[in-house]
Gaussian input, Z-matrix of N, CA and C with variables (Angstrom, degrees):
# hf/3-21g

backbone

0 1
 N
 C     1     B1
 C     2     B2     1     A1
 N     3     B3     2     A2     1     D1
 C     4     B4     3     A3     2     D2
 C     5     B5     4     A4     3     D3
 N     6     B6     5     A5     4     D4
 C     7     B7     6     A6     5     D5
 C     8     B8     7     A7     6     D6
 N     9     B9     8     A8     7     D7
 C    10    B10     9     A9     8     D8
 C    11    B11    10    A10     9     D9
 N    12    B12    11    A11    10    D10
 C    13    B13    12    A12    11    D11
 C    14    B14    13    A13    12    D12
 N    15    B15    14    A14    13    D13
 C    16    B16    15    A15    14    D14
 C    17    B17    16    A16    15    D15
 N    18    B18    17    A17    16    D16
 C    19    B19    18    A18    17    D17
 C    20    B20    19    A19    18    D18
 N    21    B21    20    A20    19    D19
 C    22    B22    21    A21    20    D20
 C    23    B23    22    A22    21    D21
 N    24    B24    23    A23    22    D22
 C    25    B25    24    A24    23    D23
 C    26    B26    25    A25    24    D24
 N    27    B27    26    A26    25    D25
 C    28    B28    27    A27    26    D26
 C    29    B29    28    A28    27    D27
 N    30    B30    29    A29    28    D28
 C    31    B31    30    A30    29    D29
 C    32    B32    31    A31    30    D30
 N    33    B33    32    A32    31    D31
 C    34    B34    33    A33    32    D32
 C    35    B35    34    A34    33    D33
 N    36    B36    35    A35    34    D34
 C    37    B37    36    A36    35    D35
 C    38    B38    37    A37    36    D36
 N    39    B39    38    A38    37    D37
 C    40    B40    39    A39    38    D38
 C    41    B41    40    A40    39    D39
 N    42    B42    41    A41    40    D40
 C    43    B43    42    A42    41    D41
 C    44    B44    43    A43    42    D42
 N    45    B45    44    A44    43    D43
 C    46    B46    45    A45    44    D44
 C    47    B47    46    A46    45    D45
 N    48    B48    47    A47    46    D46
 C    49    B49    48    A48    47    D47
 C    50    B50    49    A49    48    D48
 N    51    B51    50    A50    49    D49
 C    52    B52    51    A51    50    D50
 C    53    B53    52    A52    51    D51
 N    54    B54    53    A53    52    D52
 C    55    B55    54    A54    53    D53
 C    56    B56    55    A55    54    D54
 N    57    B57    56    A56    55    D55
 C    58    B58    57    A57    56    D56
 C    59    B59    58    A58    57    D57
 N    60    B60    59    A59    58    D58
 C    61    B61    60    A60    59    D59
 C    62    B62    61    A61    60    D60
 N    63    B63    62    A62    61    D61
 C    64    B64    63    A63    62    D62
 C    65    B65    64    A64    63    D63
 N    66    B66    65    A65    64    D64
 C    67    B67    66    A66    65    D65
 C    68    B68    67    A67    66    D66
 N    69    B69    68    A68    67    D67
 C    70    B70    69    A69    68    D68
 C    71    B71    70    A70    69    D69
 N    72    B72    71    A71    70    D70
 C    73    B73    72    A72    71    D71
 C    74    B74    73    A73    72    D72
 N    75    B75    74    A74    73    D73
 C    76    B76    75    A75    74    D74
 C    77    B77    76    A76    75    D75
 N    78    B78    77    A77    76    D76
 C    79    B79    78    A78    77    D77
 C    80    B80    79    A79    78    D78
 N    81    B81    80    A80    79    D79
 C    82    B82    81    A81    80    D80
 C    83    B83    82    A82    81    D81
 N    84    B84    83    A83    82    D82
 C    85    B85    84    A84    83    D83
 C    86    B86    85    A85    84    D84
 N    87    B87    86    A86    85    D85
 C    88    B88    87    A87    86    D86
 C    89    B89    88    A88    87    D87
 N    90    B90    89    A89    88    D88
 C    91    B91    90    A90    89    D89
 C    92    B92    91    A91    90    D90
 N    93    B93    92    A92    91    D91
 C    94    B94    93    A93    92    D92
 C    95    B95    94    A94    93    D93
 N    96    B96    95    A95    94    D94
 C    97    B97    96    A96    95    D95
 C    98    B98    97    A97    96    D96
 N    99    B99    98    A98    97    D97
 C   100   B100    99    A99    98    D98
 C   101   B101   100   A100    99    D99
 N   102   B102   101   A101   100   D100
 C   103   B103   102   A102   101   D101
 C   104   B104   103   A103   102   D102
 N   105   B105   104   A104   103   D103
 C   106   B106   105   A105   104   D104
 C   107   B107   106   A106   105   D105
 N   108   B108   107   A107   106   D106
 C   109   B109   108   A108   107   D107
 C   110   B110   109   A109   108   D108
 N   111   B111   110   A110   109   D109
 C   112   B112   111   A111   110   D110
 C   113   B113   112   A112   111   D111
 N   114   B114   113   A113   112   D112
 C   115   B115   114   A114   113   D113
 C   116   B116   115   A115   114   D114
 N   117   B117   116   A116   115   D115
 C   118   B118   117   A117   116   D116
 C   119   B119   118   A118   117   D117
 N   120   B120   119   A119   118   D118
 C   121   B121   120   A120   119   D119
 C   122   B122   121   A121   120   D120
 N   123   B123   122   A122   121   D121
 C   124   B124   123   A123   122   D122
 C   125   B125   124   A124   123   D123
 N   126   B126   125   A125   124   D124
 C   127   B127   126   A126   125   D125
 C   128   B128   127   A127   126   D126
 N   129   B129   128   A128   127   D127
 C   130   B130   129   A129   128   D128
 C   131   B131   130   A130   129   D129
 N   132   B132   131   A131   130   D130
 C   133   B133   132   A132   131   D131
 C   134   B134   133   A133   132   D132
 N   135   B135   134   A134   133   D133
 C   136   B136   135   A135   134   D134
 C   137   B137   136   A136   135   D135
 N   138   B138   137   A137   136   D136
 C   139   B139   138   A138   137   D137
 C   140   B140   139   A139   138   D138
 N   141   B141   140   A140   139   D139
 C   142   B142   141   A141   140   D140
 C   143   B143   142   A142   141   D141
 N   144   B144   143   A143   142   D142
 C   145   B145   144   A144   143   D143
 C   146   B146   145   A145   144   D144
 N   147   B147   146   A146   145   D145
 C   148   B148   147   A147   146   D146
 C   149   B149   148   A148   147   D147
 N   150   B150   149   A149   148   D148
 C   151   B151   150   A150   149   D149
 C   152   B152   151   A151   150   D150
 N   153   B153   152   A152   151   D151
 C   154   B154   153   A153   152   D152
 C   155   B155   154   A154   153   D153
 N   156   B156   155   A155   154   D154
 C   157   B157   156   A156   155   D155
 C   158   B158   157   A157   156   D156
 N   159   B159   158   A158   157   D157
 C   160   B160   159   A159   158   D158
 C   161   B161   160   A160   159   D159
 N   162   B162   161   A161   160   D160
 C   163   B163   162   A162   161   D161
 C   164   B164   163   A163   162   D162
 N   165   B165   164   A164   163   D163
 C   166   B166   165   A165   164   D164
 C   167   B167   166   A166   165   D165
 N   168   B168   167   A167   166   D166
 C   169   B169   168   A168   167   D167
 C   170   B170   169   A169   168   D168
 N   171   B171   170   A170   169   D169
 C   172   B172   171   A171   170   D170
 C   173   B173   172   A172   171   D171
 N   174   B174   173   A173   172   D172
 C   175   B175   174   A174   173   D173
 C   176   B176   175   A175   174   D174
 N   177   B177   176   A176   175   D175
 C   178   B178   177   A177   176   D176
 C   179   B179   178   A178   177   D177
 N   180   B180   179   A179   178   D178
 C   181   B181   180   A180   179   D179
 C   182   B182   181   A181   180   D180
 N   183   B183   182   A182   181   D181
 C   184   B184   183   A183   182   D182
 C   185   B185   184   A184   183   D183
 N   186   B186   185   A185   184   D184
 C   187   B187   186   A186   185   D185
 C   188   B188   187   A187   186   D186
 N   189   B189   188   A188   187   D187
 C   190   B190   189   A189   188   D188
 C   191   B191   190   A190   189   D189
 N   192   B192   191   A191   190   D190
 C   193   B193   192   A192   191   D191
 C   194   B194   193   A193   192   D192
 N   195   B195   194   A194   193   D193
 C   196   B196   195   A195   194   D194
 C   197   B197   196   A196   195   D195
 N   198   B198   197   A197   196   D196
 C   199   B199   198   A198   197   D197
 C   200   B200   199   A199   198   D198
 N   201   B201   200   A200   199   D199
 C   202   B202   201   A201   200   D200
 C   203   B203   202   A202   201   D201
 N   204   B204   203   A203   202   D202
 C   205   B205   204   A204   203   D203
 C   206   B206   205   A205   204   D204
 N   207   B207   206   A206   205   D205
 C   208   B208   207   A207   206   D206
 C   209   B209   208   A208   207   D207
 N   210   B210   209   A209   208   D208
 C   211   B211   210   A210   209   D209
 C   212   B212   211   A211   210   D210
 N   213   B213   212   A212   211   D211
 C   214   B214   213   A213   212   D212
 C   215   B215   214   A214   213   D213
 N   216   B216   215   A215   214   D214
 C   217   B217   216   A216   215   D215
 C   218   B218   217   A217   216   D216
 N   219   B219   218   A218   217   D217
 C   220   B220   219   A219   218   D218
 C   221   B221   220   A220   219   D219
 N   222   B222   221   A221   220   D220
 C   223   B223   222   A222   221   D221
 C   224   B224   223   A223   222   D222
 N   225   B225   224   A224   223   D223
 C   226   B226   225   A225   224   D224
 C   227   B227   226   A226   225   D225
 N   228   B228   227   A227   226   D226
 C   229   B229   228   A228   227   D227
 C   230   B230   229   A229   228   D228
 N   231   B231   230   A230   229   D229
 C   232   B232   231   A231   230   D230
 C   233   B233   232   A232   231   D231
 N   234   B234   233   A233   232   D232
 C   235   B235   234   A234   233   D233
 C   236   B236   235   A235   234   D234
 N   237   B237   236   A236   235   D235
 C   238   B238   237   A237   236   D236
 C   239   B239   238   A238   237   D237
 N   240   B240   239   A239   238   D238
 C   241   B241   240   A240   239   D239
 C   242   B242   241   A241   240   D240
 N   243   B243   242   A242   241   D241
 C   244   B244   243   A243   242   D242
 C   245   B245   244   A244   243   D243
 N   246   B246   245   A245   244   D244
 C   247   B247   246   A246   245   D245
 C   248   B248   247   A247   246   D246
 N   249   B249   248   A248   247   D247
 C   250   B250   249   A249   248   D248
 C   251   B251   250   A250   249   D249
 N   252   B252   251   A251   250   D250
 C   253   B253   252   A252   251   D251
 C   254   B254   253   A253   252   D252
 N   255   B255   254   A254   253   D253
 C   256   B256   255   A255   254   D254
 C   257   B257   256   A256   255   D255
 N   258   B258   257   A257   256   D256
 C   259   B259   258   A258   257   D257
 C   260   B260   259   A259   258   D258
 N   261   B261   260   A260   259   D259
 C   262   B262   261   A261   260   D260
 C   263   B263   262   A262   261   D261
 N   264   B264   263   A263   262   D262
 C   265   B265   264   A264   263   D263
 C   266   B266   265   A265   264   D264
 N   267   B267   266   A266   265   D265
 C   268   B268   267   A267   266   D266
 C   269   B269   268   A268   267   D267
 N   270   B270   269   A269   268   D268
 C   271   B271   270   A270   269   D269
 C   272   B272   271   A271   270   D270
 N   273   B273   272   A272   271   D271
 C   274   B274   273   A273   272   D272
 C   275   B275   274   A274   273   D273
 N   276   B276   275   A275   274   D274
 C   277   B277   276   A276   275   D275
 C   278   B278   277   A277   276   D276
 N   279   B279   278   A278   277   D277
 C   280   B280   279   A279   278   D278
 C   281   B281   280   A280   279   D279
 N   282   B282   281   A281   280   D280
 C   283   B283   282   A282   281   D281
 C   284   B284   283   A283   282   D282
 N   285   B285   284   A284   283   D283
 C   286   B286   285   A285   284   D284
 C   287   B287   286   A286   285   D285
 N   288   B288   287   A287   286   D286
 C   289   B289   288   A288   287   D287
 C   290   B290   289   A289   288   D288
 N   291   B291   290   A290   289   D289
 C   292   B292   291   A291   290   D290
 C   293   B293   292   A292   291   D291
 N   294   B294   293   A293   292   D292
 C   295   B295   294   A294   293   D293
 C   296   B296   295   A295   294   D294
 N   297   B297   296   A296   295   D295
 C   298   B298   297   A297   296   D296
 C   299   B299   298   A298   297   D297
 N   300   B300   299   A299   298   D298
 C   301   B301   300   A300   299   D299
 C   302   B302   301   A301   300   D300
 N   303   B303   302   A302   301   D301
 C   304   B304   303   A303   302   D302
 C   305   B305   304   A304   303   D303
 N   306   B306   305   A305   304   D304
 C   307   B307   306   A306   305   D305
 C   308   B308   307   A307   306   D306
 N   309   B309   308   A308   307   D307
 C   310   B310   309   A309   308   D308
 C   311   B311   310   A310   309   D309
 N   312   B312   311   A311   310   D310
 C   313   B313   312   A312   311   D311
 C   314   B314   313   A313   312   D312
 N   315   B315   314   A314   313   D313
 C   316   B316   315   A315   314   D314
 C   317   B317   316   A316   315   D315
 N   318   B318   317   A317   316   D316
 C   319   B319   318   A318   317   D317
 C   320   B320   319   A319   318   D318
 N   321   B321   320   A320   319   D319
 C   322   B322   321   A321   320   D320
 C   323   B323   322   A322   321   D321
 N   324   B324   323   A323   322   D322
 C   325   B325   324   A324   323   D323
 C   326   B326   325   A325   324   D324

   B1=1.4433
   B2=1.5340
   B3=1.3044
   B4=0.9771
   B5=1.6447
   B6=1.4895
   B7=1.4648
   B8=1.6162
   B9=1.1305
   B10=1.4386
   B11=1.5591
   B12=1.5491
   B13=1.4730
   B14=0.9398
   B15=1.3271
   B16=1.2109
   B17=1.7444
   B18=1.4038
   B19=1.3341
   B20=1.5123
   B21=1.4021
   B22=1.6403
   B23=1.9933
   B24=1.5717
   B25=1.3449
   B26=1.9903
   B27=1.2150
   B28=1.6531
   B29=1.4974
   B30=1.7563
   B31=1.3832
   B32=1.5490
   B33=0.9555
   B34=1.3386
   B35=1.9138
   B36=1.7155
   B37=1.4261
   B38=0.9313
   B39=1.6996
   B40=1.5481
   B41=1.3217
   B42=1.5159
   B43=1.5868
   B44=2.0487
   B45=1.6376
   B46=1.0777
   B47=1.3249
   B48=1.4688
   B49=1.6036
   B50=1.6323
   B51=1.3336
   B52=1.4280
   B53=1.9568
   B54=1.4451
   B55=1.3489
   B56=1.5295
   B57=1.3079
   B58=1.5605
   B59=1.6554
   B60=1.2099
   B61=1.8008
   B62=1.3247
   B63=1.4418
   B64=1.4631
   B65=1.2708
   B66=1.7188
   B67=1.2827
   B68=1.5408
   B69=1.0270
   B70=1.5311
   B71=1.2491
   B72=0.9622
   B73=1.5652
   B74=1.5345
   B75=1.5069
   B76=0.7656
   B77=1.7129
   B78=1.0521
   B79=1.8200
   B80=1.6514
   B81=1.5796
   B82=1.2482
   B83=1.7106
   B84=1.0729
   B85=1.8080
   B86=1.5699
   B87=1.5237
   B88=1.7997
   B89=1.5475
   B90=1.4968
   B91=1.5890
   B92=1.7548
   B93=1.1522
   B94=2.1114
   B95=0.9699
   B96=1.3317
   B97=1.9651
   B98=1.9679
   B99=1.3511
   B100=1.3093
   B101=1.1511
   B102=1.5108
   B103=1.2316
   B104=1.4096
   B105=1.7416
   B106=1.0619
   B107=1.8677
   B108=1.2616
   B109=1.6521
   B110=1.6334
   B111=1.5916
   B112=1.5218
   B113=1.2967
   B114=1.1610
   B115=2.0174
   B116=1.7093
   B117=1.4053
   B118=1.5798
   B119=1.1067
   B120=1.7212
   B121=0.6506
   B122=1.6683
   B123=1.0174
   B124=1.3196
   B125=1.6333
   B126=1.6679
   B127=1.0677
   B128=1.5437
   B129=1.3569
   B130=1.3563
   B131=1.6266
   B132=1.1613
   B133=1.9789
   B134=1.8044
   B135=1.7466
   B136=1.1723
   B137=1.9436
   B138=1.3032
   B139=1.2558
   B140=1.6975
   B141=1.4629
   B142=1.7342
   B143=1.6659
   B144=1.1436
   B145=1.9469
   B146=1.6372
   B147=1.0423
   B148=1.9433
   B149=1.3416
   B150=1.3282
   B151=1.5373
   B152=1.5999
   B153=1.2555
   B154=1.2281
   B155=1.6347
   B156=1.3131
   B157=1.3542
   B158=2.0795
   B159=1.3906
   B160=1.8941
   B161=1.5395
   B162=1.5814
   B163=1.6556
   B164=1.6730
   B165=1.2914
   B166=1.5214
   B167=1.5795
   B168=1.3431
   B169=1.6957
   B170=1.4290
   B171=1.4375
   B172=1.8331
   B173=0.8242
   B174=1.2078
   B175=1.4004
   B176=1.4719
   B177=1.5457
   B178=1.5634
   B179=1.3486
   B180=1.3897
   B181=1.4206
   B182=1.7089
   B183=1.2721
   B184=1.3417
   B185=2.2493
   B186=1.5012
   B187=1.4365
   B188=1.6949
   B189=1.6322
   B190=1.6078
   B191=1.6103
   B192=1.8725
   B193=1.2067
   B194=1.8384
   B195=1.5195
   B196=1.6860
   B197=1.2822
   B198=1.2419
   B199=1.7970
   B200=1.4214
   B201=1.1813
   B202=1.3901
   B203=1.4766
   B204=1.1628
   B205=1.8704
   B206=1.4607
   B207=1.7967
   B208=1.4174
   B209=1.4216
   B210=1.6370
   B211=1.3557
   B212=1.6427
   B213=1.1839
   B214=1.2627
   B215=1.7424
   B216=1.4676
   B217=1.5369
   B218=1.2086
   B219=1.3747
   B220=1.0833
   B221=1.5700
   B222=1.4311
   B223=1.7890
   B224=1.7195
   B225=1.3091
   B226=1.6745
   B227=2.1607
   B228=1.5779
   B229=1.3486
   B230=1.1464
   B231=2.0067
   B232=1.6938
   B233=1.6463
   B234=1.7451
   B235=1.2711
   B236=1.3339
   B237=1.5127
   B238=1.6179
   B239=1.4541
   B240=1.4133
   B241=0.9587
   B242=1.3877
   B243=1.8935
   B244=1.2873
   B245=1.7571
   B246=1.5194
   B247=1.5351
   B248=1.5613
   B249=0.9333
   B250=1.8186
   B251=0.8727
   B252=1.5698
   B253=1.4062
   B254=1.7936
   B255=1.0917
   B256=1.5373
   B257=2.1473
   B258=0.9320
   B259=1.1014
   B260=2.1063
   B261=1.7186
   B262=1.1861
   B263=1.3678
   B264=1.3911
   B265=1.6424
   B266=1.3252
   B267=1.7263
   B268=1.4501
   B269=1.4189
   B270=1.4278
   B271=1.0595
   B272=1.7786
   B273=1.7209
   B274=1.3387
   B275=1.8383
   B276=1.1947
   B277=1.2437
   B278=1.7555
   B279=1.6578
   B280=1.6792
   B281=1.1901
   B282=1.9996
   B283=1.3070
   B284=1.7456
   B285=1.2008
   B286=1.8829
   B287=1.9025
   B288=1.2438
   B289=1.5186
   B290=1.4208
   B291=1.1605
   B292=1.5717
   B293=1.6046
   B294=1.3786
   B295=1.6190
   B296=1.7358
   B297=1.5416
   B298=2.1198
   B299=1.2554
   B300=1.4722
   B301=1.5665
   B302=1.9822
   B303=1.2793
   B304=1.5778
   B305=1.3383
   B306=1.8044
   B307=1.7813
   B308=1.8692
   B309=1.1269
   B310=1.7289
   B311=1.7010
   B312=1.6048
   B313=1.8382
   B314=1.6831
   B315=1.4523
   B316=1.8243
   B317=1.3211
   B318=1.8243
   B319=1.5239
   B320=1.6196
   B321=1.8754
   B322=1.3663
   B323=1.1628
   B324=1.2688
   B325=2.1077
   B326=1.3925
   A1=108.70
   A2=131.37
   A3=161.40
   A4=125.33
   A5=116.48
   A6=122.48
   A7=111.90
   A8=121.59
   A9=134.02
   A10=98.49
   A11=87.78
   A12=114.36
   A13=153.86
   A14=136.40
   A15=151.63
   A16=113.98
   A17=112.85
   A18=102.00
   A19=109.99
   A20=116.28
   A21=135.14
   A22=88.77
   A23=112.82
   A24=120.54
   A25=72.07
   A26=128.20
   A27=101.81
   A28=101.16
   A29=101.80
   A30=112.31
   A31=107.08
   A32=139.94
   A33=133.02
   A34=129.09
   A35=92.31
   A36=117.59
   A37=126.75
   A38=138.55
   A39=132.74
   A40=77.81
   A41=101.51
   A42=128.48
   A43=106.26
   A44=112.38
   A45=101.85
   A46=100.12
   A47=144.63
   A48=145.73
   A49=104.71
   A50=114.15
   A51=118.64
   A52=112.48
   A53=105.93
   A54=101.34
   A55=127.84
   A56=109.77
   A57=99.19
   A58=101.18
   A59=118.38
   A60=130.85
   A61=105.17
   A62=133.21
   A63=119.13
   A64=120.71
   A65=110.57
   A66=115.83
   A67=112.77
   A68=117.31
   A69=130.98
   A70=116.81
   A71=133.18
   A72=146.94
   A73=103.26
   A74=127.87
   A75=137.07
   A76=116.58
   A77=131.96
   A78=125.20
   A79=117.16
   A80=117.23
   A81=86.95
   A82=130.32
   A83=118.05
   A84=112.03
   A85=82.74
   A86=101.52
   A87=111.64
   A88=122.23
   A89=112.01
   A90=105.38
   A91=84.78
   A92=96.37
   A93=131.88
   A94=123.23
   A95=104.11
   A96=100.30
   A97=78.96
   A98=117.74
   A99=140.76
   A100=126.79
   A101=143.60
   A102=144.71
   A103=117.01
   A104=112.40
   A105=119.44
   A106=131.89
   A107=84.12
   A108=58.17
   A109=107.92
   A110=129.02
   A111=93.68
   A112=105.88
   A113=96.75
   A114=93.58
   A115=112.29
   A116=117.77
   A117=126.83
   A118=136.88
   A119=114.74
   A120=97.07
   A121=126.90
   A122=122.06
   A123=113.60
   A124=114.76
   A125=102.49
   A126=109.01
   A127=125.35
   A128=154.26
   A129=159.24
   A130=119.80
   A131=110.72
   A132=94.00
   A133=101.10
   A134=107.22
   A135=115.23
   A136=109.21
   A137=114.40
   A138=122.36
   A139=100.54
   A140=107.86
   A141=103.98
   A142=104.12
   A143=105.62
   A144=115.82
   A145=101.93
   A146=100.87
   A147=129.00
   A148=111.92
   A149=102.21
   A150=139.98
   A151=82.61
   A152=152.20
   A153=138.52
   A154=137.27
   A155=109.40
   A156=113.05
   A157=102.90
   A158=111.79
   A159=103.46
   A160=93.81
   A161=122.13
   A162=116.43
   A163=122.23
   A164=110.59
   A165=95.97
   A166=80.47
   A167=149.55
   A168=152.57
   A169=82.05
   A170=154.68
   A171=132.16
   A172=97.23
   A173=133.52
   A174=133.10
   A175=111.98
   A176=108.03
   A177=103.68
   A178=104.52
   A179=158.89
   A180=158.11
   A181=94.06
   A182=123.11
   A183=118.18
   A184=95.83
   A185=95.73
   A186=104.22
   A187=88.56
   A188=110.20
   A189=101.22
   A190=100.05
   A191=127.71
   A192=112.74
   A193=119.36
   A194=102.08
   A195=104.41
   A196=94.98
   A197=133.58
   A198=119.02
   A199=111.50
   A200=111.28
   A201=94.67
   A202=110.92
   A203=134.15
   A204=148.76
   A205=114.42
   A206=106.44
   A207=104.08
   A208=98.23
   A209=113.06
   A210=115.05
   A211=117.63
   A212=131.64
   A213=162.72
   A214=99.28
   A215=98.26
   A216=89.41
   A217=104.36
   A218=120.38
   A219=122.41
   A220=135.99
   A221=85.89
   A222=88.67
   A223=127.87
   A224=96.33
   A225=100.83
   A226=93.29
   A227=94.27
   A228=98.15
   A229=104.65
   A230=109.68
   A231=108.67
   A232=84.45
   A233=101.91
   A234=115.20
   A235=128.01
   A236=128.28
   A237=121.53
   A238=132.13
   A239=122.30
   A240=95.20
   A241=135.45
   A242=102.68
   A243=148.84
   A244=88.70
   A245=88.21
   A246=93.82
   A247=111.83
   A248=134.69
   A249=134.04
   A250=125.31
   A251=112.54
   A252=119.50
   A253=115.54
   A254=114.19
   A255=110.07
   A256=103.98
   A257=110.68
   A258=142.97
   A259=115.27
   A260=91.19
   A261=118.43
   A262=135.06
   A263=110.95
   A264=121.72
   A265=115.15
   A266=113.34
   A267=118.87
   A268=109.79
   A269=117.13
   A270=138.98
   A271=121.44
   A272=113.45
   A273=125.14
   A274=89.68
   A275=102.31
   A276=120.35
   A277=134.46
   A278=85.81
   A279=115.01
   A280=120.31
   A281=108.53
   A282=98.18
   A283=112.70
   A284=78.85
   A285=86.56
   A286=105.02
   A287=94.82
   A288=99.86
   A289=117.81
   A290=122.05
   A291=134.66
   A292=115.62
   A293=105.17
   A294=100.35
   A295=106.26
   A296=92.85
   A297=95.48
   A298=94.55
   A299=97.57
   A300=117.43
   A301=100.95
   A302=105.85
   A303=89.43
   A304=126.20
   A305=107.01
   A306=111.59
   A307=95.77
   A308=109.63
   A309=89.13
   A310=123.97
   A311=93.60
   A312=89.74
   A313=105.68
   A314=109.13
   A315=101.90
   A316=124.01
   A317=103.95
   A318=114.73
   A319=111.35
   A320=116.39
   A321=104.30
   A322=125.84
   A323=109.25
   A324=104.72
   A325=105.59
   D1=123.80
   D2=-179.85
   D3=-91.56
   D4=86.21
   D5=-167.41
   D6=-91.36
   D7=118.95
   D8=174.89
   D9=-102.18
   D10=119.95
   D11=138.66
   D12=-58.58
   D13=62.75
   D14=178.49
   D15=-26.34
   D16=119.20
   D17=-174.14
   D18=-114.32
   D19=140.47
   D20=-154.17
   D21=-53.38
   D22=164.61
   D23=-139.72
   D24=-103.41
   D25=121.66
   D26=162.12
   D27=-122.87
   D28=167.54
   D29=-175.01
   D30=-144.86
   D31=119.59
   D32=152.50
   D33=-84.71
   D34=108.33
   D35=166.08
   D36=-57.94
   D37=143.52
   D38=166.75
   D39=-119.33
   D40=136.97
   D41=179.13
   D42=-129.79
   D43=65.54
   D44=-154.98
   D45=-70.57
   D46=-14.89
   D47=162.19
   D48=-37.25
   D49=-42.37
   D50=-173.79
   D51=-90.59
   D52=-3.73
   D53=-161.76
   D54=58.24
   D55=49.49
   D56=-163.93
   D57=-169.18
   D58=149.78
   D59=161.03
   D60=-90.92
   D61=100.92
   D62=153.84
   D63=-90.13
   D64=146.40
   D65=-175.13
   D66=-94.54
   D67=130.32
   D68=-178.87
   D69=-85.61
   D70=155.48
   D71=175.88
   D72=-155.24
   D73=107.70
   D74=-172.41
   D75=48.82
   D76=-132.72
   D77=152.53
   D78=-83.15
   D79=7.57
   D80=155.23
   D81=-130.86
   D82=-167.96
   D83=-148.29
   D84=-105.83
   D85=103.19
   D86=163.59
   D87=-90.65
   D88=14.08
   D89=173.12
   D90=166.68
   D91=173.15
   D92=164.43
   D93=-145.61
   D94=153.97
   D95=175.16
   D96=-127.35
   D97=127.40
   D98=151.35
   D99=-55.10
   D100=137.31
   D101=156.74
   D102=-152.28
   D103=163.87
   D104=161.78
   D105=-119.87
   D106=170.59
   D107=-169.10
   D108=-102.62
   D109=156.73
   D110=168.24
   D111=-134.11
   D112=-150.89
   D113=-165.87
   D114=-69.03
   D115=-11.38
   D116=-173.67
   D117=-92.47
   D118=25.09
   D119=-167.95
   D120=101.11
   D121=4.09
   D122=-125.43
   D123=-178.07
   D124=114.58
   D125=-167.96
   D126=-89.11
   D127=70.30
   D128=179.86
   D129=-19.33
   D130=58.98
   D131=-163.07
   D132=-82.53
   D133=118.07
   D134=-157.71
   D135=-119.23
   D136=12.07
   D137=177.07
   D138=-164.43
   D139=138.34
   D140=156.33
   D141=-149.76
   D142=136.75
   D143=-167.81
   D144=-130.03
   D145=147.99
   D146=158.08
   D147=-130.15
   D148=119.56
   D149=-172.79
   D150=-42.81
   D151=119.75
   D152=146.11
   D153=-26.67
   D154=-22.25
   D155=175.79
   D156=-79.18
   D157=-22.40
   D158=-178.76
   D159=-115.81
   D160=43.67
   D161=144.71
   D162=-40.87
   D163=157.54
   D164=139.15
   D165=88.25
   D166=-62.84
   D167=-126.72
   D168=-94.12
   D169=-4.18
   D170=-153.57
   D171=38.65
   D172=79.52
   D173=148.49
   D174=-98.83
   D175=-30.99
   D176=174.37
   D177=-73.67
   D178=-36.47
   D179=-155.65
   D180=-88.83
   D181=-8.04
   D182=-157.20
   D183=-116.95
   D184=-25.10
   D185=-170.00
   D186=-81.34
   D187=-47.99
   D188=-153.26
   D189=-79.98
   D190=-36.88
   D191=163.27
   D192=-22.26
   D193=-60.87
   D194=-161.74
   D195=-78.68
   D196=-11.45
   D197=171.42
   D198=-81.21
   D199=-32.88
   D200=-174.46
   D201=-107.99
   D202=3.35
   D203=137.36
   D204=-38.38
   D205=-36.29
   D206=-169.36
   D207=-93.74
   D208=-36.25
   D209=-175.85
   D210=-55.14
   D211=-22.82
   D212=166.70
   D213=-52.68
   D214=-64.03
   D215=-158.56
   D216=-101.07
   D217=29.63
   D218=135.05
   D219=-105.93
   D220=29.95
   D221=-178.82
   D222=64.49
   D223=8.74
   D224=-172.14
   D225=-94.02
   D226=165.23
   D227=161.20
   D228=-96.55
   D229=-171.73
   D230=176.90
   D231=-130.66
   D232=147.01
   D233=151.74
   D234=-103.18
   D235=91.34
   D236=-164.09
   D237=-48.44
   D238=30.10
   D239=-163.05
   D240=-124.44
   D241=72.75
   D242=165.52
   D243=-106.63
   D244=126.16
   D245=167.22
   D246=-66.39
   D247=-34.26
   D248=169.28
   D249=-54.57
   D250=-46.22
   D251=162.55
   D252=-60.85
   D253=-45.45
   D254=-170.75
   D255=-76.06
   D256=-27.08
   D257=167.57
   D258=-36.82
   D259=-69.43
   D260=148.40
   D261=-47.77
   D262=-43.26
   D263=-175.15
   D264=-87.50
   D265=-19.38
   D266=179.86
   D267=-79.09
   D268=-34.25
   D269=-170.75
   D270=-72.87
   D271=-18.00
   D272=-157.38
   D273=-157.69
   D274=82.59
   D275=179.60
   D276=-39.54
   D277=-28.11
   D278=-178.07
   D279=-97.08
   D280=22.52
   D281=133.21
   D282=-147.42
   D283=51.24
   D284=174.70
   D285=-72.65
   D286=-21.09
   D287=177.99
   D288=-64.16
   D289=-20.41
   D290=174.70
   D291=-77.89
   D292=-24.74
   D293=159.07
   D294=-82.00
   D295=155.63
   D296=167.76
   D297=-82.37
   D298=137.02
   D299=179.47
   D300=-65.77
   D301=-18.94
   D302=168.26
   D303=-94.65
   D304=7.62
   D305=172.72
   D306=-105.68
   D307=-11.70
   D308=-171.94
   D309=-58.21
   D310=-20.84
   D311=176.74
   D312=-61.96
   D313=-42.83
   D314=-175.08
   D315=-44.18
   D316=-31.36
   D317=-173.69
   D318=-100.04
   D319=15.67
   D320=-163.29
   D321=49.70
   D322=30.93
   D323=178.39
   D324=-102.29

């Protein structure tokens, strides 16, 4: 007999009233990644958290993928500067393009 694990339902929200992507896990909010927006175009993502009790699940690699996928298709740039986020972008090359190639020295990218 063969037991499957059912894995919790998640979703990532953009709540731009709140400035922020929260990550969902079922109905409740297991982390955010924060941002602002500024006059350039251009999105600032300046905090991203997991509730400590849903560590460990990628939930952060799974929150900042869909934040910065959406940030994309909306034509905005990103400014990294959440260490997770910049963290993320060094790490996944295909979207270093979302920083301006004349801010990437600030972020070491």
């Amino acid at each position: 007999m063969t037991l499957h694990v059912q894995q919790p339902s998640t979703q990532v929200i953009h709540q731009p009233e709140q400035h922020r992507f929260a990550m969902m896990v079922e109905a409740q909010t297991a982390g955010f990644a924060e941002y602002r927006e500024t006059g350039a175009q251009a999105r600032a993502f300046t905090h991203t958290e997991i509730d400590e009790s849903f560590q460990g699940q990628r939930l952060a690699k799974q929150l900042v993928t869909e934040a910065l996928d959406l940030t994309r298709e909306q034509g905005l740039r990103v400014l990294p500067y959440c260490p997770l986020v910049r963290s993320f972008i060094a790490k996944h090359s295909e979207y270093l393009q979302l920083v301006p190639a004349e801010r990437r020295h600030e972020f070491g990218l």
